[in-house]
C-alpha positions as CSV (number, residue, x, y, z in Angstrom):
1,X,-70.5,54.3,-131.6
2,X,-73.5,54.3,-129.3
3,X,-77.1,54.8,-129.0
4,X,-80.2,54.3,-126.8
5,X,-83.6,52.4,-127.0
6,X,-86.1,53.9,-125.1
7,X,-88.6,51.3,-123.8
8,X,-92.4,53.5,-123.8
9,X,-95.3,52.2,-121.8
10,X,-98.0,51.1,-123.5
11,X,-101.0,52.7,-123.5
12,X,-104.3,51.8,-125.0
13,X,-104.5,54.7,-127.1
14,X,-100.9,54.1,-128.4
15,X,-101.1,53.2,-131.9
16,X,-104.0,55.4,-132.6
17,X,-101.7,58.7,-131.2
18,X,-98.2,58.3,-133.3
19,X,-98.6,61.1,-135.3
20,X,-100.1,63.7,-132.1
21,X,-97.4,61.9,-130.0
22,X,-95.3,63.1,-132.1
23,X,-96.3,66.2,-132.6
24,X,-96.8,67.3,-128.4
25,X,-93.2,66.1,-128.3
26,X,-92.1,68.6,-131.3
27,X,-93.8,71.0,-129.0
28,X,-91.7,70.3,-126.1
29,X,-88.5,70.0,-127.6
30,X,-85.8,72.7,-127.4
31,X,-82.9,73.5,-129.6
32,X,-79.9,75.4,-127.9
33,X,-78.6,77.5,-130.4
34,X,-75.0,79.9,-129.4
35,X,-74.9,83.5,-131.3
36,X,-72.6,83.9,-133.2
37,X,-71.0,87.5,-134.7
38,X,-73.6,89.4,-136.9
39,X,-76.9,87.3,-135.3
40,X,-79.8,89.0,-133.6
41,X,-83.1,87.5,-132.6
42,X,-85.0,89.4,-135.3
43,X,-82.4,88.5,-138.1
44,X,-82.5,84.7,-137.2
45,X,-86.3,84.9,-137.0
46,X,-86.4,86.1,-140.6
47,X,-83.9,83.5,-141.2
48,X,-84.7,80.4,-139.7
49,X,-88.3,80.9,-137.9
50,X,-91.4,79.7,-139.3
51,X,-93.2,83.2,-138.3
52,X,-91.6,86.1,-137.9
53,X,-93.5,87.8,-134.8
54,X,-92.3,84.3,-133.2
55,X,-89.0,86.1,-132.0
56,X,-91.0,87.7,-129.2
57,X,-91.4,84.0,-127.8
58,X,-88.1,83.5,-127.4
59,X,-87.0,86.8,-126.5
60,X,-89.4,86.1,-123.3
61,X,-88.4,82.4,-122.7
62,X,-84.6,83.3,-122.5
63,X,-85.0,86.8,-120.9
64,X,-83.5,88.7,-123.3
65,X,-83.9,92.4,-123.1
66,X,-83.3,93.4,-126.6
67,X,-83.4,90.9,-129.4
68,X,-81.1,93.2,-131.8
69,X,-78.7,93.4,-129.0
70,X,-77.5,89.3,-128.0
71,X,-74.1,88.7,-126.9
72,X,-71.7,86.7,-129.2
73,X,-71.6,82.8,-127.8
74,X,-74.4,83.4,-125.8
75,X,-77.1,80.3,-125.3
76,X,-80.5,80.8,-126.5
77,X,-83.1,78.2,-126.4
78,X,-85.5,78.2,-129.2
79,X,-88.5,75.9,-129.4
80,X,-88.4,73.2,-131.8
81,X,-91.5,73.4,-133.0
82,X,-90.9,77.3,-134.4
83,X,-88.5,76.7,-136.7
84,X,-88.3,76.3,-139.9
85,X,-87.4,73.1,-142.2
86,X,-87.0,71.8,-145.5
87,X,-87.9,68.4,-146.8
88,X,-85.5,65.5,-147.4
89,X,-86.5,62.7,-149.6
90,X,-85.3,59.0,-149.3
91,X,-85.2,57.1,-153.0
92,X,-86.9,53.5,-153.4
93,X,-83.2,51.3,-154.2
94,X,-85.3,48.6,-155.2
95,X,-88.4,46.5,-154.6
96,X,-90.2,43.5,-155.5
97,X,-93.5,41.9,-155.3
98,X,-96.4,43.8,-154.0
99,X,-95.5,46.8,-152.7
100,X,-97.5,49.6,-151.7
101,X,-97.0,53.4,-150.8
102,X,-99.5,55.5,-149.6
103,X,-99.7,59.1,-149.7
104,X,-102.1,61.4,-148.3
105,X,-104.6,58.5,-148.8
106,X,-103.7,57.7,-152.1
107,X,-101.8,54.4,-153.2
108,X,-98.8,54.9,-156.0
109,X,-97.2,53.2,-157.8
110,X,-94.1,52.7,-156.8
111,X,-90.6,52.6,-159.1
112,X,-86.9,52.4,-158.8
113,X,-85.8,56.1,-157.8
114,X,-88.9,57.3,-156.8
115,X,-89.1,59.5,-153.7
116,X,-90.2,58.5,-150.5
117,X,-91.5,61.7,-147.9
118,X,-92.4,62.6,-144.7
119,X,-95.8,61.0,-144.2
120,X,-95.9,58.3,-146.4
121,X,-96.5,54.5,-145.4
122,X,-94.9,51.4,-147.2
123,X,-96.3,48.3,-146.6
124,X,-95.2,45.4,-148.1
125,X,-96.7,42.0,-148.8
126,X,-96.0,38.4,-148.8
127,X,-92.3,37.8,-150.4
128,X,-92.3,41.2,-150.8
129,X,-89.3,43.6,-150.4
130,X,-88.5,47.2,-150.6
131,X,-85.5,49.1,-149.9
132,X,-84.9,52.8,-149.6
133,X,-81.6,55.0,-149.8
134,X,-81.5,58.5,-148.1
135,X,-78.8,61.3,-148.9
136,X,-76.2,60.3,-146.9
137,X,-76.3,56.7,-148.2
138,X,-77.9,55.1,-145.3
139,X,-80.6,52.5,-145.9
140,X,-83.7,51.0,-144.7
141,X,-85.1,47.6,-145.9
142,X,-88.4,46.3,-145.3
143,X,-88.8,42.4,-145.4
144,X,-92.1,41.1,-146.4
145,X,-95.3,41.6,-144.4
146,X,-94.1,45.0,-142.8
147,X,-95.5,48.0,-142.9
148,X,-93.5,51.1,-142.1
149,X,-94.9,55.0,-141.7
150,X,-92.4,58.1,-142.5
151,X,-92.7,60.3,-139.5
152,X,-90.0,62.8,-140.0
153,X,-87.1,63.2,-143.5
154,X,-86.6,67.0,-143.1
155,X,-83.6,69.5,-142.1
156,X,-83.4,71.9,-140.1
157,X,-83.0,75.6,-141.3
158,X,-81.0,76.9,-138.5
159,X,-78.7,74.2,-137.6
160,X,-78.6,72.0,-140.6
161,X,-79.5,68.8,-138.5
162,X,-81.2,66.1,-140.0
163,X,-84.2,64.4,-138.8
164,X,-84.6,60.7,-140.1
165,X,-87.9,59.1,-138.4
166,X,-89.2,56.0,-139.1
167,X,-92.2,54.1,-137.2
168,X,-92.7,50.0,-137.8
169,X,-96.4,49.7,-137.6
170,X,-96.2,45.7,-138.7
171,X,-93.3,43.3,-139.0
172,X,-89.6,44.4,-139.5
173,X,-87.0,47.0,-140.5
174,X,-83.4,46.6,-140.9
175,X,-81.2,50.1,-141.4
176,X,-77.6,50.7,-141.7
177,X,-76.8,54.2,-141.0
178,X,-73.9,55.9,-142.2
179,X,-72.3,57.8,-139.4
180,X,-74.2,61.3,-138.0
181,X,-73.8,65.1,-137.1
182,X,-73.4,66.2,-133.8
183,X,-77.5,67.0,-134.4
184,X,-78.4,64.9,-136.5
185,X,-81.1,62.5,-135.9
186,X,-82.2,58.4,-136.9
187,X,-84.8,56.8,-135.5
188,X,-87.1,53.8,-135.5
189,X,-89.8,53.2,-133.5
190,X,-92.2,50.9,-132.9
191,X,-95.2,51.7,-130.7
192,X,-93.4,50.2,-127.6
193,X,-89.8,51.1,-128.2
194,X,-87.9,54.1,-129.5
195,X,-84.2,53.3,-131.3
196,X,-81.8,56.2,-132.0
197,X,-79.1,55.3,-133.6
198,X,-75.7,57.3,-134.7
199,X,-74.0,54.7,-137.1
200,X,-73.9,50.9,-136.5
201,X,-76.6,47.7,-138.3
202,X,-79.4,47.2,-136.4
203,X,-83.0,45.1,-137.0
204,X,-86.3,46.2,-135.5
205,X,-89.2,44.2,-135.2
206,X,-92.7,44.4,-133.8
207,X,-95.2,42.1,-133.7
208,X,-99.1,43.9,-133.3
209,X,-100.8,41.0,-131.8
210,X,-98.7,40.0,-129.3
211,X,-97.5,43.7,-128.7
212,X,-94.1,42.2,-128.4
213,X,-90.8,44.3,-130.2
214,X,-87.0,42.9,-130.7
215,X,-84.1,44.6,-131.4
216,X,-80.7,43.0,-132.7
217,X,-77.3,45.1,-132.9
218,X,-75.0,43.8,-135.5
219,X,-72.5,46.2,-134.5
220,X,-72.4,49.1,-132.6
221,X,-73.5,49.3,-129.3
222,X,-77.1,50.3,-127.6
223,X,-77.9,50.9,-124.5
224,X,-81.7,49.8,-123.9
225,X,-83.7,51.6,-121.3
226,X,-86.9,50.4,-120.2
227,X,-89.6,52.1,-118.1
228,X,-88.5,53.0,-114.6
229,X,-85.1,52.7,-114.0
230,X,-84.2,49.6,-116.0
231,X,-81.1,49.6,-118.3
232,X,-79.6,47.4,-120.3
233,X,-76.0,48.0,-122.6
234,X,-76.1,45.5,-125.8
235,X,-73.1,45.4,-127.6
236,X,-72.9,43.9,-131.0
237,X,-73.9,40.7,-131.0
238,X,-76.6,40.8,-128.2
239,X,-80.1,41.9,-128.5
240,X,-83.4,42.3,-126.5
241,X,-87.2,41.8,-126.2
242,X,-89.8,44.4,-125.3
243,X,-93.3,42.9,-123.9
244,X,-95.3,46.2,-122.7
245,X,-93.1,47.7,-120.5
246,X,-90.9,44.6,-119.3
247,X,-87.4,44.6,-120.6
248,X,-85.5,41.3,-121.0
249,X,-82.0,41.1,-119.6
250,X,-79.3,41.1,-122.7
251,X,-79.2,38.1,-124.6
252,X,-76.4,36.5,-126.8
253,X,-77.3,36.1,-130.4
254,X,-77.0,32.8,-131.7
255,X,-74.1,32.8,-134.2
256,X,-74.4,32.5,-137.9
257,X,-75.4,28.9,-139.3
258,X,-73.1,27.3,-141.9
259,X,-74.6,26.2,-145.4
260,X,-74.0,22.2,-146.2
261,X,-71.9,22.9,-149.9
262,X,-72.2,26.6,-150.8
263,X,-70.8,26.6,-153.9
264,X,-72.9,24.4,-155.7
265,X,-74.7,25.5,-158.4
266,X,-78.2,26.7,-158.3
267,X,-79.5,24.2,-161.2
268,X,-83.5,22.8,-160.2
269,X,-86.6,24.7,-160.9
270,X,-86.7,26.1,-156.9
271,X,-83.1,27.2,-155.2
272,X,-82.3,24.3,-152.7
273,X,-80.4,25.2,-149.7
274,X,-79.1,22.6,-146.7
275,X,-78.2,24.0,-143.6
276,X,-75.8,22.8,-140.4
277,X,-77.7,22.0,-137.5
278,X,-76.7,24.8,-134.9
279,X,-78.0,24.4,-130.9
280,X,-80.3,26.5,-129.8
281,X,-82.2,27.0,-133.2
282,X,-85.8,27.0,-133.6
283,X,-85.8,28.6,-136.7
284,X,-83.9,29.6,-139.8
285,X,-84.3,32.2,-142.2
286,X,-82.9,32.0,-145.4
287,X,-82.8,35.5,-147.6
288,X,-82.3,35.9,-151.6
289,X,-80.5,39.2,-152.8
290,X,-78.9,40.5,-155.7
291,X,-76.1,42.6,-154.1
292,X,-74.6,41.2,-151.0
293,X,-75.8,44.5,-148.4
294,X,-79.1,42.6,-149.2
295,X,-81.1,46.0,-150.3
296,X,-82.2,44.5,-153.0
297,X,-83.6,41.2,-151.5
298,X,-85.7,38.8,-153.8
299,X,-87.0,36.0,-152.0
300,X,-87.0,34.3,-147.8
301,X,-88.0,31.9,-146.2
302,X,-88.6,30.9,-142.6
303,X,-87.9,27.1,-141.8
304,X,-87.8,25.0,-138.3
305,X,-85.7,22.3,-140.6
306,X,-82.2,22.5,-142.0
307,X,-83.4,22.3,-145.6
308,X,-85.5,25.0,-147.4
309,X,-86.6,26.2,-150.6
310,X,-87.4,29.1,-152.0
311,X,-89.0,30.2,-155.6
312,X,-87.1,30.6,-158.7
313,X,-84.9,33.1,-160.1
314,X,-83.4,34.0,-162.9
315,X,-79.7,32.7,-164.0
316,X,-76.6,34.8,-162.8
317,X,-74.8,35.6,-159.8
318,X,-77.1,35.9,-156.4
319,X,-76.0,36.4,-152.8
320,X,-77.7,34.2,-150.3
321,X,-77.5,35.1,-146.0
322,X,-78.5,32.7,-143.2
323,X,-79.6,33.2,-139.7
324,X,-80.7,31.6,-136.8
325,X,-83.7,32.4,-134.6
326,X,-83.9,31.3,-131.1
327,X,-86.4,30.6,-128.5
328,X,-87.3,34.2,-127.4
329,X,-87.6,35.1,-131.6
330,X,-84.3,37.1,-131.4
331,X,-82.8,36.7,-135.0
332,X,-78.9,35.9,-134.7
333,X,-75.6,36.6,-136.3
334,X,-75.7,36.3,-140.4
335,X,-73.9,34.8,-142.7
336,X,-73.5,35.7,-146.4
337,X,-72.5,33.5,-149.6
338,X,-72.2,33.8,-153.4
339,X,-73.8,31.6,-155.3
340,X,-74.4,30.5,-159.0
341,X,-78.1,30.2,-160.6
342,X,-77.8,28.3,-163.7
343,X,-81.3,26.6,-164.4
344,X,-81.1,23.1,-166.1
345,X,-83.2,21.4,-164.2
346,X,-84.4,18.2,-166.3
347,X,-87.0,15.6,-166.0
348,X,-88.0,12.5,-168.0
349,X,-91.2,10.3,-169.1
350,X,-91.6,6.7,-171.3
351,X,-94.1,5.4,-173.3
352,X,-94.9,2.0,-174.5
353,X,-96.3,0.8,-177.4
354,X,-96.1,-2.0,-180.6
355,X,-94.7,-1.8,-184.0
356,X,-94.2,-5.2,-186.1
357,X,-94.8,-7.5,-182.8
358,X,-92.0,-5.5,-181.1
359,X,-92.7,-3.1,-177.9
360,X,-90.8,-0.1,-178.3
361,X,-90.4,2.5,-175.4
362,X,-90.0,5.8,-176.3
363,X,-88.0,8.2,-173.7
364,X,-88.9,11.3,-173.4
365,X,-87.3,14.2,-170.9
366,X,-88.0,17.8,-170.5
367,X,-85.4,20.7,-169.5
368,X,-85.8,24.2,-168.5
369,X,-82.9,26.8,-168.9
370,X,-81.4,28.3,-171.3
371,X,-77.9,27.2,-173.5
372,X,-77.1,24.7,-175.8
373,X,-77.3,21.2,-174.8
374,X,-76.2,17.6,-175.5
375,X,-77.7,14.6,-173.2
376,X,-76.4,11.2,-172.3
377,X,-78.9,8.2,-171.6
378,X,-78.2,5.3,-169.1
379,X,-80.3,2.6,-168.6
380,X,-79.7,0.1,-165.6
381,X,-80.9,-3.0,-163.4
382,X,-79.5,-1.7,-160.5
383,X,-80.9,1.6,-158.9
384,X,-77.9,3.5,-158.2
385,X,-77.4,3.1,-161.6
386,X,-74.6,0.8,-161.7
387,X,-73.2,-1.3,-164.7
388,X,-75.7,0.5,-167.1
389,X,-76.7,-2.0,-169.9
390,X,-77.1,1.4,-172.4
391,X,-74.8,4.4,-171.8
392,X,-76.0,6.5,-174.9
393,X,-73.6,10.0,-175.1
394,X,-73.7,12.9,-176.6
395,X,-77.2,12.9,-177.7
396,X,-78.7,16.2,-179.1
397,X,-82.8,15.1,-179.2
398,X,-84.9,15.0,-176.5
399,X,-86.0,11.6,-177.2
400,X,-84.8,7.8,-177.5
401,X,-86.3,4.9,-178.5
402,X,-85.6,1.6,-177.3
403,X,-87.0,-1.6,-178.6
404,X,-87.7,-5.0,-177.3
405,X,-86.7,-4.8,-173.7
406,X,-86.4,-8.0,-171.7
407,X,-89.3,-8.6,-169.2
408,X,-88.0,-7.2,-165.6
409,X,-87.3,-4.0,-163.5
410,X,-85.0,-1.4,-164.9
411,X,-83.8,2.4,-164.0
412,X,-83.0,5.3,-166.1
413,X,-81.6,9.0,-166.1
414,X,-80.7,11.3,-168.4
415,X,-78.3,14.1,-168.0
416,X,-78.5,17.6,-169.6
417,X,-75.2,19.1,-170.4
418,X,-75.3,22.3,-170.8
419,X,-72.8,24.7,-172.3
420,X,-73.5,28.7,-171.9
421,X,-71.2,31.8,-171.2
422,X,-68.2,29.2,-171.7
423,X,-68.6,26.7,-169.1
424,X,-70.3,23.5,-169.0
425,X,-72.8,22.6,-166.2
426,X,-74.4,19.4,-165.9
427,X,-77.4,18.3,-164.0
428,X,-79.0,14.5,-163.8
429,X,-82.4,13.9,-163.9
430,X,-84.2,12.0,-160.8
431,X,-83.8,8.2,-161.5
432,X,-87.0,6.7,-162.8
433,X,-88.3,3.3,-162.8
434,X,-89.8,1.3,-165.0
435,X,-91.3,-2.4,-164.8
436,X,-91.8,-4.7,-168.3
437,X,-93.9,-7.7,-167.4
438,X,-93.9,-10.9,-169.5
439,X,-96.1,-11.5,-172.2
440,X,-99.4,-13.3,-171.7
């Protein structure tokens, strides 16, 4: 499949005239329509027109003499902006954080299966994500800090085409469309770029205060055209930057980073992820999603290092999809791996004090997640933990006392066992330190 960016100029007016822009080029559109056996141009008007007495227009804009009297197969040219349509809704998939949709001027709340229409504006905030499905099953996600206006979910009465419009005011979209009609239509703008599309992964991203946009095919192929005579073909795999109306030449997506031990269980408080080095990084982003299409993303993170973190989630099985970003801000290839959240993240404290001439040391640790547990203590003079003068298993408080300790620098760990659904994780805690100074 293909399809074609169109690069606009930029104007000054340009992000205050979307909506007229969009209306003056409704006006100037045309749909070529073929007569079929039975039509005339007064029955379609009553059909398919938005006014009735509109027939007379076309009747005069394709010659025809009489408009009961057409011949079959016969072209007739019809103004867009005449006919008549019907509304197509789009369904939120999912969304989390703060999301906002705004209607006519009104903010709603918005839910799981709750329809989207033409006009409305979702924004989202930070580490904030929304997804929306349409009919078909095609999909547009909105990462956080984006903001993204409906211009057009309708169908046409008289051809049954589809019109799927969307305009990225702030930040980025992704969409995977499912193949089109011959008529059909999917779009996303920006207010520098125009991307029709007709099947095939694609991001979009625009950036308002450096009036800079980026596209990035994942597969399909585009053909970018830029003002003037400028062309560029981008085959999966290669993307593009827009500044005003200067058109970069088609660049190579950097390909998909590798994850240092993937499956390793997700056990601290935050998820911890270590990435390969890969040339020609500046960046990384790191996203968090419940299914792996990533419509139902929880959590990202940008990083210019290999390791990251991101906020915590709840147990389970979670997807997790890496990507590169070079110099030029082009986002690369992705890759996506399963992973296992099982919190049992566990940390320790000690306490001196005297009983009967005696010091006693009480140990104390601390674990979040849920399961049954049991614990095993080591204490150690050396800080790798070596040799462990105490080895204590299968311990089921989340305490220990020892008494009397020798003057001199020791380490200790505990780890949490943990058995749930099963299986048995287990997790150490950070090695501590502790220091016992002779009497006086």
């Amino acid at each position: 499949m293909r399809w074609r960016l169109l690069l606009l100029p930029l104007l000054a007016a340009t992000l205050q005239a979307g909506p007229a822009s969009a209306q003056r080029s409704d006006e100037t559109a045309i749909v070529v329509y073929h007569m079929r056996k039975g039509d005339s141009l007064y029955d379609l008007a009553q059909r398919h027109f938005r006014r009735i007495e509109d027939y007379v227009v076309v009747q005069r804009l394709n010659r025809i003499r009489n408009p009961r009297r057409i011949a079959i197969g016969r072209t007739v040219r019809i103004p867009k902006h005449l006919l008549r349509h019907e509304p197509v809704a789009a369904r939120i998939i999912s969304f989390r954080g703060n999301v906002q949709l705004r209607r006519e001027g009104r903010l709603l709340a918005v839910s799981p299966g709750m329809a989207v229409r033409e006009g409305d504006e979702l924004a989202t905030g930070a580490n904030s994500f929304v997804s929306m499905g349409l009919p078909d099953r095609s999909a547009v996600a909105l990462p956080s800090q984006s903001r993204v206006t409906v211009r057009r979910l309708r169908k046409m009465s008289l051809t049954g085409a589809v019109e799927r419009l969307f305009s990225v005011e702030q930040g980025r979209a992704k969409a995977v469309v499912s193949p089109l009609g011959e008529e059909d239509e999917f779009q996303i703008s920006t207010p520098i770029s125009v991307s029709a599309v007709r099947g095939t992964e694609f991001r979009v991203r625009y950036d308002a205060a450096t009036e800079r946009a980026a596209t990035e095919t994942l597969s399909g192929e585009v053909t970018m055209s830029g003002a003037g005579e400028t062309s560029r073909d981008l085959p999966a795999g290669f993307g593009a930057v827009a500044a005003g109306a200067e058109l970069s030449a088609p660049v190579s997506l950097l390909p998909a980073p590798r994850l240092v031990s993937p499956g390793e269980i997700q056990n601290e408080r935050e998820l911890a992820f270590a990435l390969e080095p890969l040339a020609g990084a500046e960046a990384y982003r790191v996203q968090i999603a419940q299914d792996a299409g990533f419509l139902e993303v929880v959590a990202e993170a940008v990083t210019q290092t290999t390791e990251v973190r991101l906020p915590p989630i709840e147990d389970g099985t979670w997807f997790v999809r890496v990507a590169a970003i070079d110099g030029r801000g082009l986002e690369g290839m992705y890759e996506t791996y399963g992973f296992q959240r099982r919190l049992n993240d566990i940390s320790g404290t000690v306490a001196e004090s005297r009983a009967g001439g005696y010091r006693q040391y009480l140990f104390r640790w601390r674990v979040m997640g849920d399961g049954e547990r049991q614990y095993r203590f080591q204490l150690s003079r050396q800080e790798d933990g070596g040799d462990p003068i105490m080895d204590e298993v299968g311990l089921t408080e989340q305490h220990l006392v020892v008494t009397d300790l020798p003057p001199g620098t020791y380490y200790w760990r505990v780890m949490a066992l943990q058995f749930a659904d099963g299986e048995v994780h287990e997790n150490w805690s950070p090695t501590e330190r502790l220091t016992i100074s002779a009497d006086q």
